[in-house]
PDB file with one MODEL, atoms N, CA, C and O in Angstrom:
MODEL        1
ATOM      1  N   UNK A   1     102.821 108.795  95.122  1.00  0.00           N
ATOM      2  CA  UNK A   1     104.087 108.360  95.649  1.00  0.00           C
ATOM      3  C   UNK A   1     105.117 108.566  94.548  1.00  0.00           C
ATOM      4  O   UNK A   1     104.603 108.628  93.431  1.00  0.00           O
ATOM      5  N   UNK A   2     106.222 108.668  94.574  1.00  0.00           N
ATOM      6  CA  UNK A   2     107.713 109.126  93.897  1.00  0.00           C
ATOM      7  C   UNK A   2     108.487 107.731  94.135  1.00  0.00           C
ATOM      8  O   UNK A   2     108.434 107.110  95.197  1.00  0.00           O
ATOM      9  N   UNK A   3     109.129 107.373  93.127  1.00  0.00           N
ATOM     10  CA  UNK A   3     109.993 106.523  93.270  1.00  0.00           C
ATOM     11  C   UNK A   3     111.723 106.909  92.389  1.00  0.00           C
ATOM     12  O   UNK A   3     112.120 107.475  91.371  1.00  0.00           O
ATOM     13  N   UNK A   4     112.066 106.461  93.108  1.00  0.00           N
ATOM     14  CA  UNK A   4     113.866 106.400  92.203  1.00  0.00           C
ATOM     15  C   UNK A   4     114.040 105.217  91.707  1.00  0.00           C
ATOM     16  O   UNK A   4     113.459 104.281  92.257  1.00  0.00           O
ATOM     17  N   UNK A   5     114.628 105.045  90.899  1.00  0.00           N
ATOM     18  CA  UNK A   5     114.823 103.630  90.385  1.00  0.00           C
ATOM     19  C   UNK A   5     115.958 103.806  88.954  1.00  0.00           C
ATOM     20  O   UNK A   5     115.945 104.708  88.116  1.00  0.00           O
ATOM     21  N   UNK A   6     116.672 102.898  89.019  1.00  0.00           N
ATOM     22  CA  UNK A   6     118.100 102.922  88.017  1.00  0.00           C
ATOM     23  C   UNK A   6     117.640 101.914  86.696  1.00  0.00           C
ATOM     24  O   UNK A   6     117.154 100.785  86.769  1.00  0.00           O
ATOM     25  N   UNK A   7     117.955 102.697  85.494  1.00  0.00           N
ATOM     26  CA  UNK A   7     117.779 101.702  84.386  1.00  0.00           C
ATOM     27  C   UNK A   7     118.945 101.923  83.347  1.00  0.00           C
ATOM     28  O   UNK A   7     119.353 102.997  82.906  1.00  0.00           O
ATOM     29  N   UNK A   8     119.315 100.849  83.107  1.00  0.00           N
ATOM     30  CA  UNK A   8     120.772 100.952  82.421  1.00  0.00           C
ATOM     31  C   UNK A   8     122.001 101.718  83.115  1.00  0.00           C
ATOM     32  O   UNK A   8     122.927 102.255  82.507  1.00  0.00           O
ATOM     33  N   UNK A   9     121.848 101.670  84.352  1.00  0.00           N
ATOM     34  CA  UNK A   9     123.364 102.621  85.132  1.00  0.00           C
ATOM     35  C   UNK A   9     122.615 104.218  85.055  1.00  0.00           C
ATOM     36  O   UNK A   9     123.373 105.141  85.356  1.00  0.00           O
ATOM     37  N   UNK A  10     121.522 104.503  84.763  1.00  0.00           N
ATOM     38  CA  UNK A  10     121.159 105.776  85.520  1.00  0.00           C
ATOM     39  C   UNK A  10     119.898 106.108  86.257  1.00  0.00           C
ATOM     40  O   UNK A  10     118.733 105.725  86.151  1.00  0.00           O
ATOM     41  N   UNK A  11     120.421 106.812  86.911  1.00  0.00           N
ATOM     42  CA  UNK A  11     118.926 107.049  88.083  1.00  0.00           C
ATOM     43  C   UNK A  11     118.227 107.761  87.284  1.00  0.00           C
ATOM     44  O   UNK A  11     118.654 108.592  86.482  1.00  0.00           O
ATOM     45  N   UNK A  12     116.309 107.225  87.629  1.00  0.00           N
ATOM     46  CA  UNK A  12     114.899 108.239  86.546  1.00  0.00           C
ATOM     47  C   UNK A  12     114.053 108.185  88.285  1.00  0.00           C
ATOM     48  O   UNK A  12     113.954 107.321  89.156  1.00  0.00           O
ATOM     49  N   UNK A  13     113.777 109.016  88.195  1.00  0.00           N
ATOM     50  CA  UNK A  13     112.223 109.205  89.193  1.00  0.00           C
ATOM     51  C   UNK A  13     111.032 109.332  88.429  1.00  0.00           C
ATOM     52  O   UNK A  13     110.867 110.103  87.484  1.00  0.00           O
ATOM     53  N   UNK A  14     110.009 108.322  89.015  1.00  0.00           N
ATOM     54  CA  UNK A  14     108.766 108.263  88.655  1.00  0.00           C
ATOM     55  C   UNK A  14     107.767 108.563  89.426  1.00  0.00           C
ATOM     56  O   UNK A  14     108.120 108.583  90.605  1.00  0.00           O
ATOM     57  N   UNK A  15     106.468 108.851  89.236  1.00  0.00           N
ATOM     58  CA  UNK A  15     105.108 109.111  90.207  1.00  0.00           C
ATOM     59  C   UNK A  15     104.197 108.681  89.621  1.00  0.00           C
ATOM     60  O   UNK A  15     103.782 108.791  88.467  1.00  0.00           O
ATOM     61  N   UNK A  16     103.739 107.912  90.925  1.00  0.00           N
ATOM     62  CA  UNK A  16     103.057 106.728  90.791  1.00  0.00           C
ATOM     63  C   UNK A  16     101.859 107.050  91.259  1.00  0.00           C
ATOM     64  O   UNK A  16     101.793 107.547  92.384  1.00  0.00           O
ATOM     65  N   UNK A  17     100.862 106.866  90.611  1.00  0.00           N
ATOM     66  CA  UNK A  17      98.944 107.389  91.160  1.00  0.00           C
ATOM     67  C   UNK A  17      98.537 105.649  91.365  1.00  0.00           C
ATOM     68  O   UNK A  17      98.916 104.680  90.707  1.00  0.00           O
ATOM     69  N   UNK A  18      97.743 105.721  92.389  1.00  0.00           N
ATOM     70  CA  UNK A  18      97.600 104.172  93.130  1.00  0.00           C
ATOM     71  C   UNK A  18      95.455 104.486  93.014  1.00  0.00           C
ATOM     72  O   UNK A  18      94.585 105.023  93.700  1.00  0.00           O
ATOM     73  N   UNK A  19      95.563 103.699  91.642  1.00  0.00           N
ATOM     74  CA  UNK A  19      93.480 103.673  91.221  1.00  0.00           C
ATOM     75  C   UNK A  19      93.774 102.830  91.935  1.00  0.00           C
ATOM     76  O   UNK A  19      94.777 102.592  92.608  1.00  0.00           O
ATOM     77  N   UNK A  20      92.275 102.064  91.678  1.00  0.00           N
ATOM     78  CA  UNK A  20      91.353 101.009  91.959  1.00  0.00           C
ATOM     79  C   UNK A  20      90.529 100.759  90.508  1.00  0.00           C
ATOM     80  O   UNK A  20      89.768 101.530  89.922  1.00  0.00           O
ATOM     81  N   UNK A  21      91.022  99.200  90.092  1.00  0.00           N
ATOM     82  CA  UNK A  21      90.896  99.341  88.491  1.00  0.00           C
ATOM     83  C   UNK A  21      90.492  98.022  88.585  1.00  0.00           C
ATOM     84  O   UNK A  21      91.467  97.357  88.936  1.00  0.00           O
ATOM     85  N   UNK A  22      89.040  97.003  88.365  1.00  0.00           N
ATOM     86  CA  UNK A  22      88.548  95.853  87.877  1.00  0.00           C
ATOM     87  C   UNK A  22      88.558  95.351  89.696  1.00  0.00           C
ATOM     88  O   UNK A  22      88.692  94.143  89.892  1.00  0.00           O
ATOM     89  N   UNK A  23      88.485  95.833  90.349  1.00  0.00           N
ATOM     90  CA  UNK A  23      88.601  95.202  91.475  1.00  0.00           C
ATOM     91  C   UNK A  23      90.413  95.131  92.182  1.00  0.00           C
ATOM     92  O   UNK A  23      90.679  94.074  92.754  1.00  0.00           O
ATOM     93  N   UNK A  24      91.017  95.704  92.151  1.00  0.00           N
ATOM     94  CA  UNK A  24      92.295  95.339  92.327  1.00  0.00           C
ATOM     95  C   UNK A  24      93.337  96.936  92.030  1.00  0.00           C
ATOM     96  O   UNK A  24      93.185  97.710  91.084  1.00  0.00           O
ATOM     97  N   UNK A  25      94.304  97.051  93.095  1.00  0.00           N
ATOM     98  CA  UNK A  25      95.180  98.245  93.001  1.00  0.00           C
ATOM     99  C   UNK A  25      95.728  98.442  91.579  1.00  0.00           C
ATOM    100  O   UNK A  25      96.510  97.560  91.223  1.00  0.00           O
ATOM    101  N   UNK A  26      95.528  99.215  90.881  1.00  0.00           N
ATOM    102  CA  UNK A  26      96.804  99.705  89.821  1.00  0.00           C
ATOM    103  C   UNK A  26      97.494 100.772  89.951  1.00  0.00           C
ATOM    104  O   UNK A  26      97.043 101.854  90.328  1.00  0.00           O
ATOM    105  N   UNK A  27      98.968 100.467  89.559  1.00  0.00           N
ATOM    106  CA  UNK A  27      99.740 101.179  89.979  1.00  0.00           C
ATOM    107  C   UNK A  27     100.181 101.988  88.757  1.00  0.00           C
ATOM    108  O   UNK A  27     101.096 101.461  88.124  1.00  0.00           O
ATOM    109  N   UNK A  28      99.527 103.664  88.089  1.00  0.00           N
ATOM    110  CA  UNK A  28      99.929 104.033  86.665  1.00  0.00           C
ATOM    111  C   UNK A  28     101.088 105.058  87.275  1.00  0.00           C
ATOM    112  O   UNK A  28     100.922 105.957  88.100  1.00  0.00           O
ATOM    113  N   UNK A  29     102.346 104.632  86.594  1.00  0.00           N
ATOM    114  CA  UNK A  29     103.516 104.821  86.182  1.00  0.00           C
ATOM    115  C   UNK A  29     103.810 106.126  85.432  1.00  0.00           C
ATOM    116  O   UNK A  29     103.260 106.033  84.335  1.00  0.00           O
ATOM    117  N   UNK A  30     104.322 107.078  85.530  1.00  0.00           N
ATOM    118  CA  UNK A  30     105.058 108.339  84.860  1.00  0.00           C
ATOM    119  C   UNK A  30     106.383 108.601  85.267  1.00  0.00           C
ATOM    120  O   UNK A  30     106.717 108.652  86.450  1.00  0.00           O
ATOM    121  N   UNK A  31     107.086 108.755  84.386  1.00  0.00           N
ATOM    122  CA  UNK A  31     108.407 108.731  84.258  1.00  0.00           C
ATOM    123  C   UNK A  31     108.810 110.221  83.652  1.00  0.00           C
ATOM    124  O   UNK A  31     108.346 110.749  82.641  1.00  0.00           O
ATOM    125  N   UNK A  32     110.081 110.888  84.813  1.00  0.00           N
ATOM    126  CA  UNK A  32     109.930 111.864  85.333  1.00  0.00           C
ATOM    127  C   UNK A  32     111.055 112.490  84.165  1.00  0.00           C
ATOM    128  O   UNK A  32     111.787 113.474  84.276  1.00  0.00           O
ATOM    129  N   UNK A  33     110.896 111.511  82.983  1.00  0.00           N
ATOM    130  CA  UNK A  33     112.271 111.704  81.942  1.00  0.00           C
ATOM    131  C   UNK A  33     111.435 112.037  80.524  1.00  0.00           C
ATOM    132  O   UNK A  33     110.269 112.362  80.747  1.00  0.00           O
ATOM    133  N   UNK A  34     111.684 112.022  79.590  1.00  0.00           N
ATOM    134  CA  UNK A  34     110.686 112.442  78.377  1.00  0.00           C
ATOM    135  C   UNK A  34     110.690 111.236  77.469  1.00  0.00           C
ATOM    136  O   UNK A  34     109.712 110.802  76.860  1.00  0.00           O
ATOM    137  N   UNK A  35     111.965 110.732  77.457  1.00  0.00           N
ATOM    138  CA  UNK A  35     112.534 109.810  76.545  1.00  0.00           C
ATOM    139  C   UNK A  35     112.057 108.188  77.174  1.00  0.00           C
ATOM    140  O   UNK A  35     112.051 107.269  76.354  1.00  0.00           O
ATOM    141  N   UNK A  36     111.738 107.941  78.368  1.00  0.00           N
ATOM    142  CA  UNK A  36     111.605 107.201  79.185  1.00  0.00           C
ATOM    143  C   UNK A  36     110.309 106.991  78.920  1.00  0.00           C
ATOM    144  O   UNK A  36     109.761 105.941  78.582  1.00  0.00           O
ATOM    145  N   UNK A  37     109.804 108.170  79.115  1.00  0.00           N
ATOM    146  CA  UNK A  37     108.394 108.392  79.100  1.00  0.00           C
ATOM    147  C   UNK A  37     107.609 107.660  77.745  1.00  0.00           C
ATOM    148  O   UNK A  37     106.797 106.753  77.924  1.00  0.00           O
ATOM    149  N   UNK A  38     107.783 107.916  77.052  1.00  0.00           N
ATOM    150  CA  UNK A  38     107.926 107.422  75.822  1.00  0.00           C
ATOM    151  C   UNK A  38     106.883 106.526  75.406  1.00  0.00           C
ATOM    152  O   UNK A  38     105.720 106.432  75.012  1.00  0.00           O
ATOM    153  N   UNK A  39     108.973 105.325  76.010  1.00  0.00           N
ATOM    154  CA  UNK A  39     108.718 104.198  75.570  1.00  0.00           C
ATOM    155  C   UNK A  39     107.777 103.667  76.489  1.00  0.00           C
ATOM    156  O   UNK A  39     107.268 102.609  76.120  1.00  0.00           O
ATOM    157  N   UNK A  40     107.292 104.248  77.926  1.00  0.00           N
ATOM    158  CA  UNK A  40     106.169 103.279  78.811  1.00  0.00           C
ATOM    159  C   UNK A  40     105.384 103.541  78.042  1.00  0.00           C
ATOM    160  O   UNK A  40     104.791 102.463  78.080  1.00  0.00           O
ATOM    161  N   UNK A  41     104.594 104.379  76.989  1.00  0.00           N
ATOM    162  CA  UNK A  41     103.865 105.153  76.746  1.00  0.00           C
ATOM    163  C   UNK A  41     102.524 104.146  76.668  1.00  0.00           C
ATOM    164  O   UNK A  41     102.823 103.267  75.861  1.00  0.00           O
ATOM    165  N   UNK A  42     101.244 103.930  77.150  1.00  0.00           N
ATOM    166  CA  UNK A  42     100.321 102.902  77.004  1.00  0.00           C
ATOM    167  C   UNK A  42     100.458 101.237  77.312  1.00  0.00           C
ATOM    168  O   UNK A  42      99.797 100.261  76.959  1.00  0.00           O
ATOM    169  N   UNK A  43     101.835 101.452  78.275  1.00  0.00           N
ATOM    170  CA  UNK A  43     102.328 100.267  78.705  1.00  0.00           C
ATOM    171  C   UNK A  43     102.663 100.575  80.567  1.00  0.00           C
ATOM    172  O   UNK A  43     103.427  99.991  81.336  1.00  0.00           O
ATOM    173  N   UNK A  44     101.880 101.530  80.748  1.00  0.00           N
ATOM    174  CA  UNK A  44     102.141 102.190  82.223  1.00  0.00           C
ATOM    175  C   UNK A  44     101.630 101.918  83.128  1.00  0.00           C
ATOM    176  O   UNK A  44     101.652 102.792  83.994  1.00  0.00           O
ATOM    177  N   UNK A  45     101.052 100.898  83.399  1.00  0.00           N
ATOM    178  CA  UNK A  45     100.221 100.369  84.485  1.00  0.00           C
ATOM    179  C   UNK A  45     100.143  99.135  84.971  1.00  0.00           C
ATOM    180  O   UNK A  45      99.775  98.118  84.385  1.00  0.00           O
ATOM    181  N   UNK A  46     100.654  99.320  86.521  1.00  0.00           N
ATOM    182  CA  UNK A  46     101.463  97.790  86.600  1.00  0.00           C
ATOM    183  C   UNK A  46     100.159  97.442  87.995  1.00  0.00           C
ATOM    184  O   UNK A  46      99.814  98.283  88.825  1.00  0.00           O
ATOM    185  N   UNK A  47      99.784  96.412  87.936  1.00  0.00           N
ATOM    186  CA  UNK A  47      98.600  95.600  88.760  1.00  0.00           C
ATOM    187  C   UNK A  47      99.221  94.918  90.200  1.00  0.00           C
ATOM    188  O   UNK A  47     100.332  94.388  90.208  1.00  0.00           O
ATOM    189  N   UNK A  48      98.423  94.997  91.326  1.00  0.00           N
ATOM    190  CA  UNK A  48      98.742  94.199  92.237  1.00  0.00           C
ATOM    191  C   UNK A  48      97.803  93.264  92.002  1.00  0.00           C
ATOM    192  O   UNK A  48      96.593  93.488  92.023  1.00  0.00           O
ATOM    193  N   UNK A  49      98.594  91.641  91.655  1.00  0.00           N
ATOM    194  CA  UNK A  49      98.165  90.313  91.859  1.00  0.00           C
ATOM    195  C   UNK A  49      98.666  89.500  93.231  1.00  0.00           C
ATOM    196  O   UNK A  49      99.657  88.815  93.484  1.00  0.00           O
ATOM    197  N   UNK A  50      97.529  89.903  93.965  1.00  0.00           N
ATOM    198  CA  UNK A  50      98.247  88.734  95.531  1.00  0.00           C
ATOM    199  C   UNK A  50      99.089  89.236  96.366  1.00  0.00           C
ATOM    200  O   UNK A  50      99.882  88.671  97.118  1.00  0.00           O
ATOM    201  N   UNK A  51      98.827  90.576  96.154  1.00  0.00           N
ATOM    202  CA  UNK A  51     100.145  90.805  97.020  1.00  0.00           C
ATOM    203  C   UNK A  51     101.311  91.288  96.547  1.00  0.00           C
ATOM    204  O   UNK A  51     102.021  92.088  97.156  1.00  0.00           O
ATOM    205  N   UNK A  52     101.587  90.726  95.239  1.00  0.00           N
ATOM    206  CA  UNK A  52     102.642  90.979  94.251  1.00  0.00           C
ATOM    207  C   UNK A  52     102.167  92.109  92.955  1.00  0.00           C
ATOM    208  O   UNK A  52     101.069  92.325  92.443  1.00  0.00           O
ATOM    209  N   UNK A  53     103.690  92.761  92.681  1.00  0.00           N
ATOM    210  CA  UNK A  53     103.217  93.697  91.392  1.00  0.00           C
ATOM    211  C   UNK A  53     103.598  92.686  90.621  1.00  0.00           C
ATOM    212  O   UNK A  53     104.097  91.579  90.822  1.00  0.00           O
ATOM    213  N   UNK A  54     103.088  93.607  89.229  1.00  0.00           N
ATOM    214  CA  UNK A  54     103.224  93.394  87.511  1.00  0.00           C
ATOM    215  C   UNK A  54     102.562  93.588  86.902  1.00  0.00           C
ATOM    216  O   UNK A  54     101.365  93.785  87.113  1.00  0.00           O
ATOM    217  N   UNK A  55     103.370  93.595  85.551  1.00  0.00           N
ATOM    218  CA  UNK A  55     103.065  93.725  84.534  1.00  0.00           C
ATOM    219  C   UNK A  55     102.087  92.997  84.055  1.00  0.00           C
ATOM    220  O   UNK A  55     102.462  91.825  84.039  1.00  0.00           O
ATOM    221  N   UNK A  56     100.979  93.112  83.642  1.00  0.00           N
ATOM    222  CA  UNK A  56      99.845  92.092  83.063  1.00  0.00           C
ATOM    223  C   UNK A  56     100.212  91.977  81.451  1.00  0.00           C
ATOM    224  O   UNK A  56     100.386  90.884  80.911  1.00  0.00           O
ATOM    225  N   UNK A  57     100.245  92.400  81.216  1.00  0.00           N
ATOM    226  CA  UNK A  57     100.349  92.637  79.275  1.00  0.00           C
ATOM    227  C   UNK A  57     101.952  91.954  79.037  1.00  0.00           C
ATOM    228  O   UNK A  57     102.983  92.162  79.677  1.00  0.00           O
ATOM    229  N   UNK A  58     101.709  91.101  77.902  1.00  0.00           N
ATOM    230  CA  UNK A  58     103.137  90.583  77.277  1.00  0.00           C
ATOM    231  C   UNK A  58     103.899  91.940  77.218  1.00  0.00           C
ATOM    232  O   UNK A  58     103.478  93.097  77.235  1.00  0.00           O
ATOM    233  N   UNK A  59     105.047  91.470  77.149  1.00  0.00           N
ATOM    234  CA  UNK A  59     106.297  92.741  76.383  1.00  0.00           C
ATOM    235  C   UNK A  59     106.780  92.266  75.463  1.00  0.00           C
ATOM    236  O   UNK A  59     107.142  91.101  75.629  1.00  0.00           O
ATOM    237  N   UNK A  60     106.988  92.789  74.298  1.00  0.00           N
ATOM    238  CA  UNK A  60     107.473  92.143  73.021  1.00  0.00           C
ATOM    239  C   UNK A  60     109.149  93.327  72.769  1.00  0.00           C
ATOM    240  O   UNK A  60     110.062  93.070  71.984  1.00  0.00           O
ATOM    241  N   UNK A  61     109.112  93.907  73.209  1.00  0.00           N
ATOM    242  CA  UNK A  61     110.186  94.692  73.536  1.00  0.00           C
ATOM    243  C   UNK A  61     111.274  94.596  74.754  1.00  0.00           C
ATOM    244  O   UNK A  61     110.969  94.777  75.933  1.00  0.00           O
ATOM    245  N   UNK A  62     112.608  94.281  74.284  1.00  0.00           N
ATOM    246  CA  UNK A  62     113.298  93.863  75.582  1.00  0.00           C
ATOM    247  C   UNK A  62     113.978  94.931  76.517  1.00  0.00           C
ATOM    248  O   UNK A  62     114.613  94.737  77.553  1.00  0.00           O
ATOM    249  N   UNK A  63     113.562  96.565  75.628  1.00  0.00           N
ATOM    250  CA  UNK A  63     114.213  98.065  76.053  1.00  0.00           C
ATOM    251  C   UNK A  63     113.247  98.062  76.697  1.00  0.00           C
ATOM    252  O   UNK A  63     113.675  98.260  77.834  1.00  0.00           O
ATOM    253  N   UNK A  64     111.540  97.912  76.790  1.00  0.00           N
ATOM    254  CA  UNK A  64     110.280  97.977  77.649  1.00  0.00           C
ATOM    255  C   UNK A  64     110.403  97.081  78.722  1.00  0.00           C
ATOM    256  O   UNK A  64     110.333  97.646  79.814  1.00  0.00           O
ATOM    257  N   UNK A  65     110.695  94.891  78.794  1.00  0.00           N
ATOM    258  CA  UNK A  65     110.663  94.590  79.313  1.00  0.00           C
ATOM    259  C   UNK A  65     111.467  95.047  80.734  1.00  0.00           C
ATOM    260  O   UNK A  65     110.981  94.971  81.863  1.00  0.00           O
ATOM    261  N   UNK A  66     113.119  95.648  80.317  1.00  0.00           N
ATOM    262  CA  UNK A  66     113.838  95.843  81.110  1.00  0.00           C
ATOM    263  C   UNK A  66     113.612  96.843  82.129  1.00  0.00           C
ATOM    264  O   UNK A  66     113.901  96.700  83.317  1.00  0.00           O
ATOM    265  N   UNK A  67     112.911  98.191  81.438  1.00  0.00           N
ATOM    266  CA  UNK A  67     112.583  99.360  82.043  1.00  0.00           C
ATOM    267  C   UNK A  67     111.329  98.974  83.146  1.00  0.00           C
ATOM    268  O   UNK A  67     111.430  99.109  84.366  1.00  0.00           O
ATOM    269  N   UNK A  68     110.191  98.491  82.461  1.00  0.00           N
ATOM    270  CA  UNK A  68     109.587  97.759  83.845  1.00  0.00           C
ATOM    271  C   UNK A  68     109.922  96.499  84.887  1.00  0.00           C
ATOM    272  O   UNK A  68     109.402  96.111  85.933  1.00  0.00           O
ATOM    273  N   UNK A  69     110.762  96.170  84.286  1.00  0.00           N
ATOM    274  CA  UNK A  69     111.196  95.580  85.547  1.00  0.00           C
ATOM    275  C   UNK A  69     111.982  96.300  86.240  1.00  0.00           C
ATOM    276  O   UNK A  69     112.013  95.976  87.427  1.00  0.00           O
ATOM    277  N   UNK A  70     112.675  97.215  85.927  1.00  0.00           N
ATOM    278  CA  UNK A  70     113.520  97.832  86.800  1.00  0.00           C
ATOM    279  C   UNK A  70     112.575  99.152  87.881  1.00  0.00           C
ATOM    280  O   UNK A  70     112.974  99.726  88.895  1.00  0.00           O
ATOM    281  N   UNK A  71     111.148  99.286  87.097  1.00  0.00           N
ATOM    282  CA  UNK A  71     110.195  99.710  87.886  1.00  0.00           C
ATOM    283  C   UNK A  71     109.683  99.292  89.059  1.00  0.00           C
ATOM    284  O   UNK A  71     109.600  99.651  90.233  1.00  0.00           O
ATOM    285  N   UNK A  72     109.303  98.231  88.200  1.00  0.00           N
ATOM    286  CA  UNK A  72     108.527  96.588  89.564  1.00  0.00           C
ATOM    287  C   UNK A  72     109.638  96.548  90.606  1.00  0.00           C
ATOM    288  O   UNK A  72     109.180  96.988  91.660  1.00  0.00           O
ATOM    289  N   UNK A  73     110.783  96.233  90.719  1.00  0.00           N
ATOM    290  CA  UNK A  73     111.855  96.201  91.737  1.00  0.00           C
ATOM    291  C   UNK A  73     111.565  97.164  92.960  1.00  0.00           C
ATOM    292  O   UNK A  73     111.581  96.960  94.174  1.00  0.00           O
ATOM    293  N   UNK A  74     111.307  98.234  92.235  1.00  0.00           N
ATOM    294  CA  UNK A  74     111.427  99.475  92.861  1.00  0.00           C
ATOM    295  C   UNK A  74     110.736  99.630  93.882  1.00  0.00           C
ATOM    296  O   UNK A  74     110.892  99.705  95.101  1.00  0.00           O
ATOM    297  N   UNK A  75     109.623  99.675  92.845  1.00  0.00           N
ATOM    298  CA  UNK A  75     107.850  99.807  93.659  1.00  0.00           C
ATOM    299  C   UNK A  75     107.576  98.854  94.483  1.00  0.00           C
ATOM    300  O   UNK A  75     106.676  98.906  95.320  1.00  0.00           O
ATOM    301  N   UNK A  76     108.381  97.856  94.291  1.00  0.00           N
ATOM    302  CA  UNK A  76     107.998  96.891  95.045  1.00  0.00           C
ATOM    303  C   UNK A  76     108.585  96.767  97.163  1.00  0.00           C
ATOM    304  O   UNK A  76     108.139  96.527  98.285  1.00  0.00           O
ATOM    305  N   UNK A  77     109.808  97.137  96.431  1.00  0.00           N
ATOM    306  CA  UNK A  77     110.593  97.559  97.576  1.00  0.00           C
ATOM    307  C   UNK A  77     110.132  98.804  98.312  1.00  0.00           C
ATOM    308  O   UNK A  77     110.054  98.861  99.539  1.00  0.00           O
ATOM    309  N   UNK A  78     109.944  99.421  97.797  1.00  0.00           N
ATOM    310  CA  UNK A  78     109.109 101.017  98.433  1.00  0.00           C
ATOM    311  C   UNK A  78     107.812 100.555  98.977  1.00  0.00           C
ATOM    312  O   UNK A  78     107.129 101.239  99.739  1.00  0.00           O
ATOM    313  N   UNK A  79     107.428  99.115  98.473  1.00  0.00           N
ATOM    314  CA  UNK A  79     105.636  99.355  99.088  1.00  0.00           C
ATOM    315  C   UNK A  79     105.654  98.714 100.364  1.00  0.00           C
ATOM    316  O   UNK A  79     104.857  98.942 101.275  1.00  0.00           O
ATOM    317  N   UNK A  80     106.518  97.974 100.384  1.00  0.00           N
ATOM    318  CA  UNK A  80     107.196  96.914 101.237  1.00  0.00           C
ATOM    319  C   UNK A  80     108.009  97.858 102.405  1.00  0.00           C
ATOM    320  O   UNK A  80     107.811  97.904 103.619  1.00  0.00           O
ATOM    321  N   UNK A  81     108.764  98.418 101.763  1.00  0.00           N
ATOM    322  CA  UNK A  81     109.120  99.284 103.453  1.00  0.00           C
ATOM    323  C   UNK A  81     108.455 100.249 103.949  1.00  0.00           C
ATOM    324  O   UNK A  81     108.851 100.705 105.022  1.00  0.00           O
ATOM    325  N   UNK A  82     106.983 100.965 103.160  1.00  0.00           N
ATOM    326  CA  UNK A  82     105.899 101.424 103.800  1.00  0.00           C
ATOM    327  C   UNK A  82     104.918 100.585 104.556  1.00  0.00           C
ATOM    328  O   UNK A  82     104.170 101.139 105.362  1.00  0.00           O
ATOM    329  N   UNK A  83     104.843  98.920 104.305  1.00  0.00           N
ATOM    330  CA  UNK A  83     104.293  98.609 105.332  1.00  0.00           C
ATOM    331  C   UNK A  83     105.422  98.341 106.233  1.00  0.00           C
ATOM    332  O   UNK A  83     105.567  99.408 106.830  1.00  0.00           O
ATOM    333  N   UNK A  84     106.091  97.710 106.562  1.00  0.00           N
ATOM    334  CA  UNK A  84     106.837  97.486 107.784  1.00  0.00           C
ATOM    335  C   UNK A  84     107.275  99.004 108.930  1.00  0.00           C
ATOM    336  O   UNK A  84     107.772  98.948 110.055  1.00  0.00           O
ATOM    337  N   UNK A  85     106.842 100.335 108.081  1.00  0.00           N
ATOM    338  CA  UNK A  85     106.387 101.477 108.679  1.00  0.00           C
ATOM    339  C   UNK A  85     105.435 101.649 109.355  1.00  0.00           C
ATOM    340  O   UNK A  85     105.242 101.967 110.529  1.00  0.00           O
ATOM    341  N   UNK A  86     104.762 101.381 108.406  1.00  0.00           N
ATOM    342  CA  UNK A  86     103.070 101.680 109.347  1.00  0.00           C
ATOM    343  C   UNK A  86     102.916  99.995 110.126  1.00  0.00           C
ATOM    344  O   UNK A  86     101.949  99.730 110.841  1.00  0.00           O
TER     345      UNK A  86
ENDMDL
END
């Protein structure tokens, strides 16, 4: 799946590969930018808990925290209007 999503006032597209990791969806993250790319770099894999995404791992970085959240928003909204599709 492809997502759009805005971080700091500009649009990045990402693609998203949907494993099956410990029992539970993970969602690993690539960012369709270099510089972007980066900073997810070993921080790219966001978990469905319950229904809900996230981040499992602290962020000690507030340029990382921001960028995944502005991921999670995304993905979240996109997964959400694929079910009310199907």
């Amino acid at each position: 799946m492809s997502i759009e999503f805005f971080y700091r006032n500009q649009p990045y597209y990402a693609l998203i590969n949907i494993k099956m990791r410990d029992g539970r969806k993970a969602y690993y993250v690539n960012i369709l930018k270099d510089e972007r790319e980066r900073l997810l770099y070993c921080q790219n894999i966001i978990f469905d808990e319950d229904g809900s995404v996230r981040a499992r791992e602290d962020i000690s970085s507030s340029e990382l925290s921001e960028l995944k959240e502005s991921i999670i928003v995304m993905l979240w909204q996109r997964l959400h209007e694929n079910a009310f599709a199907n």
